[in-house]
PDB file with one MODEL, atoms N, CA, C and O in Angstrom:
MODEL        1
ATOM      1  N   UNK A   1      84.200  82.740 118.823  1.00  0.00           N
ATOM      2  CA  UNK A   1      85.532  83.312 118.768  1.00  0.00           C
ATOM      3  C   UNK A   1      86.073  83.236 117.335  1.00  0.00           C
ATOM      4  O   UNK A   1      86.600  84.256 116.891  1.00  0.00           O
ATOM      5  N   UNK A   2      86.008  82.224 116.619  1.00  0.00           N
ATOM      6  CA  UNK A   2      86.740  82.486 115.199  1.00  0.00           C
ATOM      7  C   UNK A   2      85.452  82.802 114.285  1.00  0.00           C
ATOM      8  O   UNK A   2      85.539  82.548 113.084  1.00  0.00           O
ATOM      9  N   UNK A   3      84.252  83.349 114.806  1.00  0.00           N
ATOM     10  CA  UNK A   3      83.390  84.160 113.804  1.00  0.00           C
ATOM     11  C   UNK A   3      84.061  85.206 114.065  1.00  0.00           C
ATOM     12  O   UNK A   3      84.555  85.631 113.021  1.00  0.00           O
ATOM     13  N   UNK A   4      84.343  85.880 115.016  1.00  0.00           N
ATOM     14  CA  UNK A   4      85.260  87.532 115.495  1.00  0.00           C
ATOM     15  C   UNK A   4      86.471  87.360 114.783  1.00  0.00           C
ATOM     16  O   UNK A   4      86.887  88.484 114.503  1.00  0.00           O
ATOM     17  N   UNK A   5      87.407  86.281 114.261  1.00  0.00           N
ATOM     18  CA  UNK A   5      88.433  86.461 113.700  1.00  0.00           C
ATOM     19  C   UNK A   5      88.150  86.209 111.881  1.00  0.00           C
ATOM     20  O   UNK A   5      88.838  86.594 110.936  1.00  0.00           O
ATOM     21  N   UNK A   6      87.221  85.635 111.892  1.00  0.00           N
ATOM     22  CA  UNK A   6      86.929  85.576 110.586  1.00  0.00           C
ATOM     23  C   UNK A   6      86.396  87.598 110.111  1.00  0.00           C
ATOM     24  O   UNK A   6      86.974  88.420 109.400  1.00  0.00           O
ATOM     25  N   UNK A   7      85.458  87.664 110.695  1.00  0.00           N
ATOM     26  CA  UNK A   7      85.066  88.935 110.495  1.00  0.00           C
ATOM     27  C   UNK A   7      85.807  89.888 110.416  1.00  0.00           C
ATOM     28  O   UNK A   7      85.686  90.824 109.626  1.00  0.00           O
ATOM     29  N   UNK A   8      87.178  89.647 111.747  1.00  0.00           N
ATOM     30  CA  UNK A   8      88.420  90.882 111.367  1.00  0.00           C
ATOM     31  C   UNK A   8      89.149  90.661 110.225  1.00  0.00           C
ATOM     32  O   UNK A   8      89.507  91.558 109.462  1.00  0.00           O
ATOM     33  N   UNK A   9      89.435  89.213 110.054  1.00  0.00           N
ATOM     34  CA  UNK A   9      89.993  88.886 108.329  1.00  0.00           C
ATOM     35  C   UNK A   9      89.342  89.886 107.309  1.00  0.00           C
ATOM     36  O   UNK A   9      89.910  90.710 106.592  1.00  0.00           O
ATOM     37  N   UNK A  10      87.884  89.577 107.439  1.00  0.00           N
ATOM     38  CA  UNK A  10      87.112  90.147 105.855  1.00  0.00           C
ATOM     39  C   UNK A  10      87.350  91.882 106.248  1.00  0.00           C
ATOM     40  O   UNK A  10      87.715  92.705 105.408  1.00  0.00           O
ATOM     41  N   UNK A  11      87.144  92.108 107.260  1.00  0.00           N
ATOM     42  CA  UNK A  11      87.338  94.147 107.098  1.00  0.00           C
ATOM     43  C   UNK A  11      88.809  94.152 107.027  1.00  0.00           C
ATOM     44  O   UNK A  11      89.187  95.259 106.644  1.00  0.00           O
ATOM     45  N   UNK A  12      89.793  93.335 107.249  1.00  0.00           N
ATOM     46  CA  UNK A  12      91.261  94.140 106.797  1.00  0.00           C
ATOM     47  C   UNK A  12      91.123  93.329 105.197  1.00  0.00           C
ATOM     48  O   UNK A  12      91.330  94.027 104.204  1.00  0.00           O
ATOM     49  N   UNK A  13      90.932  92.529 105.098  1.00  0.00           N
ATOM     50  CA  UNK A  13      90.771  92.476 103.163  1.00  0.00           C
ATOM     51  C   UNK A  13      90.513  93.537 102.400  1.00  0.00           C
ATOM     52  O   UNK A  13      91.290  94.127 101.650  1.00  0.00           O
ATOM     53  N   UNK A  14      88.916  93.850 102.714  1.00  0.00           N
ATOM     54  CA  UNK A  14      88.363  94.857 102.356  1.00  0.00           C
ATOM     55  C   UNK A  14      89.178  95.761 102.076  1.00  0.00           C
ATOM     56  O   UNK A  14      89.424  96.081 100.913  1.00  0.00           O
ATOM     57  N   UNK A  15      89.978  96.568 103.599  1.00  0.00           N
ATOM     58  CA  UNK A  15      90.475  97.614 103.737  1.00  0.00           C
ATOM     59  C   UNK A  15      91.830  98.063 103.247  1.00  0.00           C
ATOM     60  O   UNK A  15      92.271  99.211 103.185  1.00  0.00           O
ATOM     61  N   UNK A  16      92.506  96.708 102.848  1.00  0.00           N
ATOM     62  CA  UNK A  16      93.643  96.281 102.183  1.00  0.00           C
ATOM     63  C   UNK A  16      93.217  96.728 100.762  1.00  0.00           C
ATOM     64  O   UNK A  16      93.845  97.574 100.126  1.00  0.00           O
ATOM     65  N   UNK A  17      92.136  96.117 100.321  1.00  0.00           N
ATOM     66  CA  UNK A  17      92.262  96.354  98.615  1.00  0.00           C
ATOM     67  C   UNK A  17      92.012  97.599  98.259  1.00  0.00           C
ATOM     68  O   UNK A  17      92.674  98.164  97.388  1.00  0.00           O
ATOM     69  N   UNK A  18      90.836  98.269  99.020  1.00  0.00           N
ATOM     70  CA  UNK A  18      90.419 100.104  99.163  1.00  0.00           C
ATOM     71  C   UNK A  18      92.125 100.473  99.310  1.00  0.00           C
ATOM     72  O   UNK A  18      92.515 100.949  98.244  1.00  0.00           O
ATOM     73  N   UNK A  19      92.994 100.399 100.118  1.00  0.00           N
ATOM     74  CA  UNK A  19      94.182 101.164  99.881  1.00  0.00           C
ATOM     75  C   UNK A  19      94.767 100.405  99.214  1.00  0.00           C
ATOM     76  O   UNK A  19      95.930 100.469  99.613  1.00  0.00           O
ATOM     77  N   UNK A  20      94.673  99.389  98.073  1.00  0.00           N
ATOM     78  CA  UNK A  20      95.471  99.448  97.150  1.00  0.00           C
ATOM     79  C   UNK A  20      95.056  99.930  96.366  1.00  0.00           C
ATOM     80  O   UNK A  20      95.780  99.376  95.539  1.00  0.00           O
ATOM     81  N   UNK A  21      94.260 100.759  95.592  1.00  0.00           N
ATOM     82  CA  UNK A  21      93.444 101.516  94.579  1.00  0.00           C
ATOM     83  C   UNK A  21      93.967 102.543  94.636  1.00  0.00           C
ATOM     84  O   UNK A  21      94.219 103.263  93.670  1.00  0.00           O
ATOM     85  N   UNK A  22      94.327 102.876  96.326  1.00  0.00           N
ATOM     86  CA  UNK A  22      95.429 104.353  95.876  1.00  0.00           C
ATOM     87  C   UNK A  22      96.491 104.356  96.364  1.00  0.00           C
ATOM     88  O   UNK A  22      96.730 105.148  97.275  1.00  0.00           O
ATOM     89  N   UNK A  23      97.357 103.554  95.947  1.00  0.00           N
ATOM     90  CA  UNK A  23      98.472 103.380  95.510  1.00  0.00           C
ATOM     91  C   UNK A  23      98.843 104.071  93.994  1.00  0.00           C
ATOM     92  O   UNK A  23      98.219 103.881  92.950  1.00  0.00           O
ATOM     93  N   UNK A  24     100.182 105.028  94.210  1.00  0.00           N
ATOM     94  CA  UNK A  24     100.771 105.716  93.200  1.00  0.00           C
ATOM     95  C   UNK A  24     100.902 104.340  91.909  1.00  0.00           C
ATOM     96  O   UNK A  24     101.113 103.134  92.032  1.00  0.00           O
ATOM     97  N   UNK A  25     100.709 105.054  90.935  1.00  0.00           N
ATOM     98  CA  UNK A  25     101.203 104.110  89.927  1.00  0.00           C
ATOM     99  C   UNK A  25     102.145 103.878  89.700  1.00  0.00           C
ATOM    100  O   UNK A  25     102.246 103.165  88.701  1.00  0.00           O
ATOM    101  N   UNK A  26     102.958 104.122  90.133  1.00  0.00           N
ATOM    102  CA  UNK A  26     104.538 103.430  89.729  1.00  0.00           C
ATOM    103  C   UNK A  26     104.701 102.715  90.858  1.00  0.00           C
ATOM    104  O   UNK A  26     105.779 102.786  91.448  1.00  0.00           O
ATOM    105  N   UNK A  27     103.978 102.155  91.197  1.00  0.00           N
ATOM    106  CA  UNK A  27     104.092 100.988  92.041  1.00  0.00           C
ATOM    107  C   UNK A  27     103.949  99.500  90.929  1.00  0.00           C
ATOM    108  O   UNK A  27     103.079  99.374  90.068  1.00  0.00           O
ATOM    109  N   UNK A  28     104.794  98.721  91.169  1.00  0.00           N
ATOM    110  CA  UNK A  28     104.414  97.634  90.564  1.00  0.00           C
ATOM    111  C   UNK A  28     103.133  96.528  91.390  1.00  0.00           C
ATOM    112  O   UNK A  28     102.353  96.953  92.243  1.00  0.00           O
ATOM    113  N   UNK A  29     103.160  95.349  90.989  1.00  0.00           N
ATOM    114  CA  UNK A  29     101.522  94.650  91.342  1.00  0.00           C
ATOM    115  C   UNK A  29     102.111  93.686  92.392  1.00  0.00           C
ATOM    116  O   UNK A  29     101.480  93.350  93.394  1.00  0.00           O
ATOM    117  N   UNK A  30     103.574  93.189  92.056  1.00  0.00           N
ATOM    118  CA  UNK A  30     103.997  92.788  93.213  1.00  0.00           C
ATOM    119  C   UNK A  30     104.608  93.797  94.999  1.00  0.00           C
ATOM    120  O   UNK A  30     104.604  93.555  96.206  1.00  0.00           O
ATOM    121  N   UNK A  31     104.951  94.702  94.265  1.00  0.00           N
ATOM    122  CA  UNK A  31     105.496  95.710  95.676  1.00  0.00           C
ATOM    123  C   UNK A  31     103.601  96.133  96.260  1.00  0.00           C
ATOM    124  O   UNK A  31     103.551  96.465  97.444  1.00  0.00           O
ATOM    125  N   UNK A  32     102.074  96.118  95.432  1.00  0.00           N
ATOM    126  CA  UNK A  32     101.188  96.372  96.048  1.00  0.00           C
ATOM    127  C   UNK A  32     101.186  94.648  96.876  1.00  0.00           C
ATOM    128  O   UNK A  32     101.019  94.611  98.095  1.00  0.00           O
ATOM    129  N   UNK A  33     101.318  93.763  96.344  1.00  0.00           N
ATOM    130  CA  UNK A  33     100.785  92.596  96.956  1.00  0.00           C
ATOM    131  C   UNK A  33     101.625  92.120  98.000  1.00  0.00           C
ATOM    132  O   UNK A  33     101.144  91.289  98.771  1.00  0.00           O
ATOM    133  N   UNK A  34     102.946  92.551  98.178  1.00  0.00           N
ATOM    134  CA  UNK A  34     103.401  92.789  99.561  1.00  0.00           C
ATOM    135  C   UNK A  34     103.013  93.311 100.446  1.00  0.00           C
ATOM    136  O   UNK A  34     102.510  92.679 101.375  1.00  0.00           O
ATOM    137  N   UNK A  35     103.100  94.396 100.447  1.00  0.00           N
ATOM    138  CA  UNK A  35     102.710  95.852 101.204  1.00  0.00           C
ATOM    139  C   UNK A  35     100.847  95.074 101.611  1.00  0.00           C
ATOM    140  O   UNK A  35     100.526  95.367 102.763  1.00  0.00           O
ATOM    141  N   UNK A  36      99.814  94.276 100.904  1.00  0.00           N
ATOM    142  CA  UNK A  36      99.216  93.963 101.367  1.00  0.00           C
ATOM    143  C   UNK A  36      99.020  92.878 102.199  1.00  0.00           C
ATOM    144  O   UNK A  36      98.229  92.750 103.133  1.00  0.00           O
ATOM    145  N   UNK A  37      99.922  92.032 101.699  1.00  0.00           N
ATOM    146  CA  UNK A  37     100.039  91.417 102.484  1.00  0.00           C
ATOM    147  C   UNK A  37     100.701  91.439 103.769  1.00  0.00           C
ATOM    148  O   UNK A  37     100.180  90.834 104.705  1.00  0.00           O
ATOM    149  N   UNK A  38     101.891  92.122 103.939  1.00  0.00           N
ATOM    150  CA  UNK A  38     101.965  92.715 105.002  1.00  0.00           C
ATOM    151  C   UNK A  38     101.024  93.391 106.178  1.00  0.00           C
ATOM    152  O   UNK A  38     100.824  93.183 107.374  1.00  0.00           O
ATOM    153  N   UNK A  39     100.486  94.462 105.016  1.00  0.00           N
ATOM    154  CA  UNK A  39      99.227  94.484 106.179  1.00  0.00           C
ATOM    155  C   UNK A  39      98.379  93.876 107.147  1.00  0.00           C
ATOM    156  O   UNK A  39      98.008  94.116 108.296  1.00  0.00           O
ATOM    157  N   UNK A  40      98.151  92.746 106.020  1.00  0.00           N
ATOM    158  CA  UNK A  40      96.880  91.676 106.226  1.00  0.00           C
ATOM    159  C   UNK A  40      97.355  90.747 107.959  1.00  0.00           C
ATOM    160  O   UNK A  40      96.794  90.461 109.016  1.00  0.00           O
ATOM    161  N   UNK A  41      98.907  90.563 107.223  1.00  0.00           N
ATOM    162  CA  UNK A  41      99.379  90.259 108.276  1.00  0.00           C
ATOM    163  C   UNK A  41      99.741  90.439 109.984  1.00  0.00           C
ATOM    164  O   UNK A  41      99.604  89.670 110.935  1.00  0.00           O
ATOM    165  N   UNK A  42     100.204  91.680 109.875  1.00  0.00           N
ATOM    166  CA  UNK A  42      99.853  92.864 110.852  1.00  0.00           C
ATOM    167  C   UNK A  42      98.535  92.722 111.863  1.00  0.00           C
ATOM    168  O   UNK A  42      98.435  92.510 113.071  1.00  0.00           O
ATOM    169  N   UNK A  43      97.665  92.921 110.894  1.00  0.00           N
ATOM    170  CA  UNK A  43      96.218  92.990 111.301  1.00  0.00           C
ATOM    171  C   UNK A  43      95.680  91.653 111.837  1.00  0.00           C
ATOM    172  O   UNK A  43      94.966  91.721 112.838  1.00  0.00           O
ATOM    173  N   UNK A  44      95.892  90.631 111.383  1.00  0.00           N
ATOM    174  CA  UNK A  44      95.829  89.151 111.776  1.00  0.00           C
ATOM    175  C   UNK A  44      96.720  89.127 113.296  1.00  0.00           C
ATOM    176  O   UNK A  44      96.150  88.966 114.375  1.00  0.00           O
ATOM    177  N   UNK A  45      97.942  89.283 113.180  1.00  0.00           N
ATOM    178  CA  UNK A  45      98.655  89.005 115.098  1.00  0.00           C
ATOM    179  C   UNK A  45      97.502  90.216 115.846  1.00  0.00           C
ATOM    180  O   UNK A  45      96.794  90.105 116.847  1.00  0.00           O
ATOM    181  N   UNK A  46      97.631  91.036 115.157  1.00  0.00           N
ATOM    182  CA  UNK A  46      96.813  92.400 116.443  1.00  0.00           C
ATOM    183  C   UNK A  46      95.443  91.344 116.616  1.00  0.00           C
ATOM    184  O   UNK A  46      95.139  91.221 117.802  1.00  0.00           O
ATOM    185  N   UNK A  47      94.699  90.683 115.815  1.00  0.00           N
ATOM    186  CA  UNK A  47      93.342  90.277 116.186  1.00  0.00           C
ATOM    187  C   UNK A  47      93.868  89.656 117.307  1.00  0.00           C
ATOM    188  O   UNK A  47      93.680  89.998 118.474  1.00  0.00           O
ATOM    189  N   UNK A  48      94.743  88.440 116.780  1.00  0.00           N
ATOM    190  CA  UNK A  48      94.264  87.269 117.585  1.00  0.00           C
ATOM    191  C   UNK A  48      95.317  87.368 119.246  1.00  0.00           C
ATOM    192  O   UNK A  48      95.413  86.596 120.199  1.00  0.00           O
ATOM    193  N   UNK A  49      95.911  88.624 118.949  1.00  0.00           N
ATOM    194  CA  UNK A  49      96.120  89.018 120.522  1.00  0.00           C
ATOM    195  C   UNK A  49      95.054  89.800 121.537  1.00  0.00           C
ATOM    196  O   UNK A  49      94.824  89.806 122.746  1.00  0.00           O
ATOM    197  N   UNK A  50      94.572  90.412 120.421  1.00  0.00           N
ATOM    198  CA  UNK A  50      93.127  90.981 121.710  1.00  0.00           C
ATOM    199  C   UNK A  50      92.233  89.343 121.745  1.00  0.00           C
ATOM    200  O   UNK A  50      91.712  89.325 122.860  1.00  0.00           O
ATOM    201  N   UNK A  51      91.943  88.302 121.161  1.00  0.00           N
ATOM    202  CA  UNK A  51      91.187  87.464 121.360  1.00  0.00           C
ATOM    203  C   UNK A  51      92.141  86.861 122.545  1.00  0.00           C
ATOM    204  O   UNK A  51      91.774  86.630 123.697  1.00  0.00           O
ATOM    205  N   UNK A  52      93.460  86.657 121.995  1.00  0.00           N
ATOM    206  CA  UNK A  52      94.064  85.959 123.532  1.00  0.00           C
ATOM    207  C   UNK A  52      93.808  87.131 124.886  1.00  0.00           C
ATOM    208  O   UNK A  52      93.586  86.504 125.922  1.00  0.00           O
ATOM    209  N   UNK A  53      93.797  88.157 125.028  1.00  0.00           N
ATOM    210  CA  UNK A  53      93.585  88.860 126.043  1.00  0.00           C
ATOM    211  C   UNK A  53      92.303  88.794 126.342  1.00  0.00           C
ATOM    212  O   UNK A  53      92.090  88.514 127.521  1.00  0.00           O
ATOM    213  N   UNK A  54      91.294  88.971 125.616  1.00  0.00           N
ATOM    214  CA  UNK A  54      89.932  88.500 126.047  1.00  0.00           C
ATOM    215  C   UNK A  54      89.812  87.091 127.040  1.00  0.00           C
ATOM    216  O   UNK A  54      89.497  86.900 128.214  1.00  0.00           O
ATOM    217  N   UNK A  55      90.268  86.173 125.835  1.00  0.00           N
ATOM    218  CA  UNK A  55      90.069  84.522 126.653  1.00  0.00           C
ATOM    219  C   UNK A  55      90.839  84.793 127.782  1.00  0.00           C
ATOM    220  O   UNK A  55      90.191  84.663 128.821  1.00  0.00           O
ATOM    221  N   UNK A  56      92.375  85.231 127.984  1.00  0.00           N
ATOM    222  CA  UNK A  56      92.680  85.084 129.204  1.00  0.00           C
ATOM    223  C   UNK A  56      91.962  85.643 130.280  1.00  0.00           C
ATOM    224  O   UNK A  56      92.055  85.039 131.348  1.00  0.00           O
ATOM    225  N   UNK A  57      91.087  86.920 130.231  1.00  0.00           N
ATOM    226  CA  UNK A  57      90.421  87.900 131.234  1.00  0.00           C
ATOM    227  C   UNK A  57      89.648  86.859 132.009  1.00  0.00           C
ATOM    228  O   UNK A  57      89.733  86.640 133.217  1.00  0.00           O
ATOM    229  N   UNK A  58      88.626  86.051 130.825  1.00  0.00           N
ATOM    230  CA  UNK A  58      87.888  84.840 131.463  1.00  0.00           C
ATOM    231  C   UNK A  58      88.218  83.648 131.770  1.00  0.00           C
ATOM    232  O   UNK A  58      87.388  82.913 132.305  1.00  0.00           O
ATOM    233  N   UNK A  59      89.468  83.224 131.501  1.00  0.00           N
ATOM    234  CA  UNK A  59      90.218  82.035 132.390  1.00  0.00           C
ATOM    235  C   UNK A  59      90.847  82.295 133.823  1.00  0.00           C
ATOM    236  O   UNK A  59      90.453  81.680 134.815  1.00  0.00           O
ATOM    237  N   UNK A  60      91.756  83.159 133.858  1.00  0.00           N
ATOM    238  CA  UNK A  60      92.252  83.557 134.673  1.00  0.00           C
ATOM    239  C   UNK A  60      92.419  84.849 135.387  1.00  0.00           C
ATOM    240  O   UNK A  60      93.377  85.004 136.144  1.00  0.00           O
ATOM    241  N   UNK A  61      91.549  85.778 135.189  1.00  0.00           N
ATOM    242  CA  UNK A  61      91.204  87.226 135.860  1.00  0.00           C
ATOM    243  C   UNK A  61      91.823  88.298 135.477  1.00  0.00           C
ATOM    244  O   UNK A  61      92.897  88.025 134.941  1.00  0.00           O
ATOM    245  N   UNK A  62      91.555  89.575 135.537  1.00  0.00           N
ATOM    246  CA  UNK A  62      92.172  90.577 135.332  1.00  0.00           C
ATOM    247  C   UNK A  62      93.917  90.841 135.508  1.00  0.00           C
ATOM    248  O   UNK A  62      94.902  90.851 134.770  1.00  0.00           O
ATOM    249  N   UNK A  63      93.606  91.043 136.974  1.00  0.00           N
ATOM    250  CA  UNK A  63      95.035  90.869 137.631  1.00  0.00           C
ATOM    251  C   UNK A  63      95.992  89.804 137.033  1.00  0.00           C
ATOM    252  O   UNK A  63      97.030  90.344 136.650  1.00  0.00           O
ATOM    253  N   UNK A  64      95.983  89.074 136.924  1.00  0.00           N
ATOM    254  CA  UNK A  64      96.986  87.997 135.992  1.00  0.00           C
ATOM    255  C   UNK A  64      97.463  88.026 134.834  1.00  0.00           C
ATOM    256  O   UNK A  64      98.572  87.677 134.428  1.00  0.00           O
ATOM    257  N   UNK A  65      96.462  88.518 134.230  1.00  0.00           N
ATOM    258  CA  UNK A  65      96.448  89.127 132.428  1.00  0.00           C
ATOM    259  C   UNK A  65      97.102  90.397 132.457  1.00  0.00           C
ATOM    260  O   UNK A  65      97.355  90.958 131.390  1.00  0.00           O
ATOM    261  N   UNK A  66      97.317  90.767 133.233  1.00  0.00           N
ATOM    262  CA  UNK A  66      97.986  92.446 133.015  1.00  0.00           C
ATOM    263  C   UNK A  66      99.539  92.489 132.158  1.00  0.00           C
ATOM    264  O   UNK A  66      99.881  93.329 131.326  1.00  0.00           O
ATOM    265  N   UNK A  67     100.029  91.756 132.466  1.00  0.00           N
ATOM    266  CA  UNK A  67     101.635  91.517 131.972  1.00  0.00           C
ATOM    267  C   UNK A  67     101.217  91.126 130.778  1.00  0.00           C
ATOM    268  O   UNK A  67     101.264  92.023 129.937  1.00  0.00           O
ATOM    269  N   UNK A  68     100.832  90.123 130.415  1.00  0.00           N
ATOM    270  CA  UNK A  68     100.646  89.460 129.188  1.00  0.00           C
ATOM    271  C   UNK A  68      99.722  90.746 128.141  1.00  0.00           C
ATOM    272  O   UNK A  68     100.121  90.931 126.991  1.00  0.00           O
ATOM    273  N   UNK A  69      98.735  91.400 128.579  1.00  0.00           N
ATOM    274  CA  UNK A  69      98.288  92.425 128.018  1.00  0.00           C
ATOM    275  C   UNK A  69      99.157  93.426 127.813  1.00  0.00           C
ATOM    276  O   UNK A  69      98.850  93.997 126.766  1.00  0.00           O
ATOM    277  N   UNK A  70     100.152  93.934 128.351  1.00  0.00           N
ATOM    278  CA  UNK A  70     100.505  95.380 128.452  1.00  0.00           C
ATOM    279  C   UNK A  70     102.062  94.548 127.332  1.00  0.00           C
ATOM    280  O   UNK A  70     102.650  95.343 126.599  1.00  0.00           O
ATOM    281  N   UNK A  71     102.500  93.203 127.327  1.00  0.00           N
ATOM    282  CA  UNK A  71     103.181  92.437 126.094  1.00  0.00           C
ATOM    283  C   UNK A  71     102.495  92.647 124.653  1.00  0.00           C
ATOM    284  O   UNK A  71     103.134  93.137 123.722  1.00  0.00           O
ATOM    285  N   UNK A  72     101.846  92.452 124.593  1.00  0.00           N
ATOM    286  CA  UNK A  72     100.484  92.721 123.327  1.00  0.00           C
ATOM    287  C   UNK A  72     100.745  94.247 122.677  1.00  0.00           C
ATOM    288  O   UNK A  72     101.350  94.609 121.668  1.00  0.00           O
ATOM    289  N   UNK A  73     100.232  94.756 123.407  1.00  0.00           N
ATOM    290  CA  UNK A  73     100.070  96.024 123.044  1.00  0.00           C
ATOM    291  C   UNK A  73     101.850  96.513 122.836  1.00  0.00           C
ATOM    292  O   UNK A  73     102.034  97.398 122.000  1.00  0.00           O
ATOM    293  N   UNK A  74     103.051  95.979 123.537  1.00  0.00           N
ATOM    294  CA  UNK A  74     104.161  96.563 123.020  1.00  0.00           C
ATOM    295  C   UNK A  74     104.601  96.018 121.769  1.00  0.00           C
ATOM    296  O   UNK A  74     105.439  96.616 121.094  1.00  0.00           O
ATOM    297  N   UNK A  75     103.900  94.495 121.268  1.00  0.00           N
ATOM    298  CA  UNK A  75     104.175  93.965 120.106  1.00  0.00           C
ATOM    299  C   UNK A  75     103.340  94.539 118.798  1.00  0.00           C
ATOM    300  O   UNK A  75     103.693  94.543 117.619  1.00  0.00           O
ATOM    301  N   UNK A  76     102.326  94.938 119.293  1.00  0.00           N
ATOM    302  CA  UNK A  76     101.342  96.066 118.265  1.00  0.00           C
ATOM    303  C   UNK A  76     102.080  97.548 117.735  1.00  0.00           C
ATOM    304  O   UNK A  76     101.810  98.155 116.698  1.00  0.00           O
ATOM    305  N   UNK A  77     103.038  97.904 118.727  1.00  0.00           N
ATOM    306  CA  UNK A  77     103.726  99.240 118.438  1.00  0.00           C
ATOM    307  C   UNK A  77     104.568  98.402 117.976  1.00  0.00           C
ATOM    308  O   UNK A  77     104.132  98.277 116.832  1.00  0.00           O
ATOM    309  N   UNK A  78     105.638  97.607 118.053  1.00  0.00           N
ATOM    310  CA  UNK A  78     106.938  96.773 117.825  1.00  0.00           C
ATOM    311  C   UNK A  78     106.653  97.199 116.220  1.00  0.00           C
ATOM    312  O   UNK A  78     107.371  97.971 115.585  1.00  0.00           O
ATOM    313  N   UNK A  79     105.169  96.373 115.582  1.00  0.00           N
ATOM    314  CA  UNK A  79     104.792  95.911 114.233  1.00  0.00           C
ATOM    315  C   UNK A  79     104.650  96.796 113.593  1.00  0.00           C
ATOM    316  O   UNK A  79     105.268  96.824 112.529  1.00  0.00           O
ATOM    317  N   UNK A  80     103.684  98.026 113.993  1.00  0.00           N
ATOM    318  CA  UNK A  80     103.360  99.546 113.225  1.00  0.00           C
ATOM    319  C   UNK A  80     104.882 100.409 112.943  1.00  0.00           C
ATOM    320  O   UNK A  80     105.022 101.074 111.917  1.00  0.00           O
ATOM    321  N   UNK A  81     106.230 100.275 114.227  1.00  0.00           N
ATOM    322  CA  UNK A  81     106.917 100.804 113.980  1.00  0.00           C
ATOM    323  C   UNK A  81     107.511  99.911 112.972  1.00  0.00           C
ATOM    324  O   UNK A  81     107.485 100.543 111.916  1.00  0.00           O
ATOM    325  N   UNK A  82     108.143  98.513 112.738  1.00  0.00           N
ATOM    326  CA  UNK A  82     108.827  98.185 111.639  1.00  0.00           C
ATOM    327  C   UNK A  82     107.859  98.084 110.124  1.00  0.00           C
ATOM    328  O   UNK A  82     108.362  97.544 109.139  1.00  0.00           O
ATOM    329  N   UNK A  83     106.369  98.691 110.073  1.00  0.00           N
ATOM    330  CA  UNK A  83     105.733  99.211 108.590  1.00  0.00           C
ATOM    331  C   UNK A  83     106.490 100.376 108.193  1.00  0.00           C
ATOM    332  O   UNK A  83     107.119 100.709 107.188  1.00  0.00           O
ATOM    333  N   UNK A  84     106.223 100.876 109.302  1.00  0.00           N
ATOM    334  CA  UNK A  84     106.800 102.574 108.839  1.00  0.00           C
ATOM    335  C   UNK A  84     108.106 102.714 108.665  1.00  0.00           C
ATOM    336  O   UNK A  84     108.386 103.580 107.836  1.00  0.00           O
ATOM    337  N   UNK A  85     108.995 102.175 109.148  1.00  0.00           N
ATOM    338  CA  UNK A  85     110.257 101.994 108.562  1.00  0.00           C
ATOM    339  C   UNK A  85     110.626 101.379 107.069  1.00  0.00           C
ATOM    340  O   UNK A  85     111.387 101.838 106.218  1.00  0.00           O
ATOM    341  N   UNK A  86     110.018 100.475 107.056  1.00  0.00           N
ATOM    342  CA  UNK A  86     109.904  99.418 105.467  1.00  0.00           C
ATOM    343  C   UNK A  86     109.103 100.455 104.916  1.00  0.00           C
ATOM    344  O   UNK A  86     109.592 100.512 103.787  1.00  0.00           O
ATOM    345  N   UNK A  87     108.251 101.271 104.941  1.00  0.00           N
ATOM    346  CA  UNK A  87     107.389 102.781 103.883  1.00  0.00           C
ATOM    347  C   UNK A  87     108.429 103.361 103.795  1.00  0.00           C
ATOM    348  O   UNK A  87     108.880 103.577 102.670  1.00  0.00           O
ATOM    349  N   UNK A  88     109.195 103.834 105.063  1.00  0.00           N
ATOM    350  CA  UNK A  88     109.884 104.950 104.504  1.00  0.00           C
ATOM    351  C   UNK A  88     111.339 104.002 103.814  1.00  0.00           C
ATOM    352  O   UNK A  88     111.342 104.214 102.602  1.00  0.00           O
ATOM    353  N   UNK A  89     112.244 103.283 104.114  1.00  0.00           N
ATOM    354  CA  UNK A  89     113.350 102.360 102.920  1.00  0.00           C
ATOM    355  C   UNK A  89     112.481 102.847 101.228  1.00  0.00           C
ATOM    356  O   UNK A  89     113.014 103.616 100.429  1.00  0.00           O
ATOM    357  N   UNK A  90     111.141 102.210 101.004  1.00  0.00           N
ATOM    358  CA  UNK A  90     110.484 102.562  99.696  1.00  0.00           C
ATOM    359  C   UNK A  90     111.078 103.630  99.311  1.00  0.00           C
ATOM    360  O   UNK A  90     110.755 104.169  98.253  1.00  0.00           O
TER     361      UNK A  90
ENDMDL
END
């Protein structure tokens, strides 16, 4: 389980620094190292809520996990919608 979270760490790194390369230049180095970190961040709760939905499937069954899953996924939209709001304030 934290080889799967380590591994999602290194591809949003990765994928973090590839879109900071195209980033407009009048961006300063701190507004990129937010904005990545933000990301990074983002991407870190989304992992380790599909890992909690996984572990729960096999502790306690489908049926039980449903609420707590279908929570997840509204906190995944919650997060994408307050990026895109903080892009568009920029």
């Amino acid at each position: 389980m934290n080889k799967k979270l380590l591994n999602i760490f290194a591809i949003t790194l990765v994928t973090v620094s590839m879109q900071s390369v195209a980033f407009a230049n009048d961006e300063t180095m701190g507004e990129k190292a937010s904005e990545a970190a933000q990301d990074t961040g983002k991407a870190v709760k989304k992992g380790v809520r599909k890992v909690k939905d996984k572990t729960c499937h096999m502790v306690k069954g489908k049926m039980q996990c449903a609420a707590e899953k279908m929570k997840h996924k509204a906190e995944n939209v919650s997060d994408e919608v307050k990026d895109k709001v903080e892009d568009i304030k920029k």
